[in-house]
C-alpha positions in Angstrom: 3.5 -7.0 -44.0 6.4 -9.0 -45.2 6.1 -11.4 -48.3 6.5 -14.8 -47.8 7.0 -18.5 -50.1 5.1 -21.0 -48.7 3.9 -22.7 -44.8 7.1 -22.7 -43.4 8.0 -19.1 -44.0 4.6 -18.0 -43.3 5.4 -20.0 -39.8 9.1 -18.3 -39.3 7.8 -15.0 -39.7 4.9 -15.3 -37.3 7.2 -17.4 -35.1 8.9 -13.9 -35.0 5.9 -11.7 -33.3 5.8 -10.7 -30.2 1.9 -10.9 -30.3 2.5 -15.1 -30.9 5.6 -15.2 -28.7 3.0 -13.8 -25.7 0.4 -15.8 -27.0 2.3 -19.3 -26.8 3.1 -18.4 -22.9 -0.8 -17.2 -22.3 -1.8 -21.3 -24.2 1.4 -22.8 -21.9 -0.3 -21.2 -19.0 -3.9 -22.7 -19.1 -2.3 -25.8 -20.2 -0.1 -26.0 -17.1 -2.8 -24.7 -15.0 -5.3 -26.6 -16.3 -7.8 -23.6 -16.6 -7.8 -19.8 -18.0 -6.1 -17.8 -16.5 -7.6 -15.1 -13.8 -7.1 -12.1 -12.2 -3.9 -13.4 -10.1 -2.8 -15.3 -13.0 -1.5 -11.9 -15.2 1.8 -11.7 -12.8 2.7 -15.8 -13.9 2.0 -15.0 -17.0 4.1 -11.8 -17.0 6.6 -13.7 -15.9 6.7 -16.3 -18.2 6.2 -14.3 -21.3 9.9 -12.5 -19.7 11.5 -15.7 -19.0 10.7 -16.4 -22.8 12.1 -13.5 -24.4 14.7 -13.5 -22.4 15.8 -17.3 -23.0 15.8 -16.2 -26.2 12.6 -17.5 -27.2 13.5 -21.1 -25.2 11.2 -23.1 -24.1 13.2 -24.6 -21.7 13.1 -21.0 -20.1 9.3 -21.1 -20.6 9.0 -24.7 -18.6 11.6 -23.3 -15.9 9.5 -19.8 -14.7 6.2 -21.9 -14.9 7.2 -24.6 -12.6 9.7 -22.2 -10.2 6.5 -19.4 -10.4 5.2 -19.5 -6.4 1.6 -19.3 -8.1 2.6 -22.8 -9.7 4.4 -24.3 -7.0 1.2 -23.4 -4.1 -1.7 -23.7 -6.0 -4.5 -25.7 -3.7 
């Protein structure tokens, strides 16, 4: 637990979790997808939640996997 000054530093510091980094792809997924996610829906996920990290913490990288992931691009 780190001490913090106020809303915006409370923010930065969960900004910094990997718990919330995961958790804003998991939200961007049932957004995009219009519905929770199910079983087959843990590999996009996967996928984005990499793509995010490793876009150091981009959301342009986020947007990219979601709309290049084959689950997103041939969903009925």
């Amino acid at each position: 637990n780190e001490p913090f000054s106020g809303v915006r530093q409370l923010s930065s510091l969960v900004a910094q979790t990997r718990s919330a980094q995961d958790c804003l792809a998991v939200q961007y997924f049932r957004h995009s997808y219009g519905h929770l996610e199910a079983e087959g829906g843990s590999c996009a996920i996967s996928a984005m939640q990499q793509a995010f990290q490793n876009g150091q913490l981009s959301f342009r990288a986020l947007l990219t996997e979601t709309l290049a992931h084959e689950s997103f691009t041939r969903r009925k």
